[in-house]
C-alpha positions in Angstrom: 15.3 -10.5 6.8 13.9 -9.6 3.8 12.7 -12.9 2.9 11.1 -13.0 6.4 9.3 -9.8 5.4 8.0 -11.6 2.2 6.6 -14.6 4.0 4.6 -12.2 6.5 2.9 -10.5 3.5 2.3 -13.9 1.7 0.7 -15.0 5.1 -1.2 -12.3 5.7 -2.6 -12.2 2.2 -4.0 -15.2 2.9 -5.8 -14.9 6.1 -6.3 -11.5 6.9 -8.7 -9.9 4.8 -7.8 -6.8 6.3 -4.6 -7.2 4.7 -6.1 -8.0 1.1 -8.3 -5.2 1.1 -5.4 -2.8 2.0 -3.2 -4.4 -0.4 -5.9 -3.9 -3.5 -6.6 -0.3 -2.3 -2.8 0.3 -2.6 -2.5 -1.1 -5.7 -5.2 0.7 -7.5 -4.0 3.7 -6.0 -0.6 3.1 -7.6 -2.4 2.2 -11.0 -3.8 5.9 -10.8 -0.6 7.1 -10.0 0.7 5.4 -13.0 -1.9 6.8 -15.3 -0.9 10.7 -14.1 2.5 10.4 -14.0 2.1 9.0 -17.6 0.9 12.2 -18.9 3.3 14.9 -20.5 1.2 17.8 -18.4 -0.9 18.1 -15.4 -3.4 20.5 -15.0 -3.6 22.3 -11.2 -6.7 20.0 -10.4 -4.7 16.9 -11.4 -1.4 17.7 -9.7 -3.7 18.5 -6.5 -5.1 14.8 -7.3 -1.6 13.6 -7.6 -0.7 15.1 -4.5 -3.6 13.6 -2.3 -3.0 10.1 -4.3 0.3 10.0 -3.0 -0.7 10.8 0.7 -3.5 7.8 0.7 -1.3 5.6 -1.1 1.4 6.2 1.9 -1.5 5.7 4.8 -2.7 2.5 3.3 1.2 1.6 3.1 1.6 2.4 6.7 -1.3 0.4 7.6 0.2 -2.3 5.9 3.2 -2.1 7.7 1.2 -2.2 10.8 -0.1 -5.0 10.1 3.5 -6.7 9.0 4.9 -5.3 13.0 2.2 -7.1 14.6 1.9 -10.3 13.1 5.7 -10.2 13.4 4.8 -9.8 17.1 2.3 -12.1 17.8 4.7 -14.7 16.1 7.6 -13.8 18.3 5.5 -13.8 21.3 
């Protein structure tokens, strides 16, 4: 199943370029992530940041996904 789930991605990375966007928009959201989590303290503004980082990150996941269900639909149909 997982390996099924893998293939999808690796198809729709290459012919949906709504796929690839989304795809480099979550993964530049992660890198930002990465660089506040890295640090030993957050200041309010940045833990607010950190906070609305992780709620994008999750909506461009979940558009992602959405993506995933239907093509996984259209190939079952």
């Amino acid at each position: 199943m997982e390996n099924h789930q893998e293939e999808l991605k690796a198809h729709l990375m290459a012919t949906s370029e709504e796929f690839r966007a989304l795809a480099a928009q979550h993964s530049q959201l992660h890198k930002q992530l990465e660089e506040l989590e890295g640090k030993s303290h957050l200041t309010n503004e940045e833990q607010v940041e950190e906070v609305r980082l992780k709620k994008q990150k999750l909506r461009v996941k979940d558009q992602m996904n959405a993506l995933i269900a239907r093509s996984r639909t259209q190939q079952v149909a």
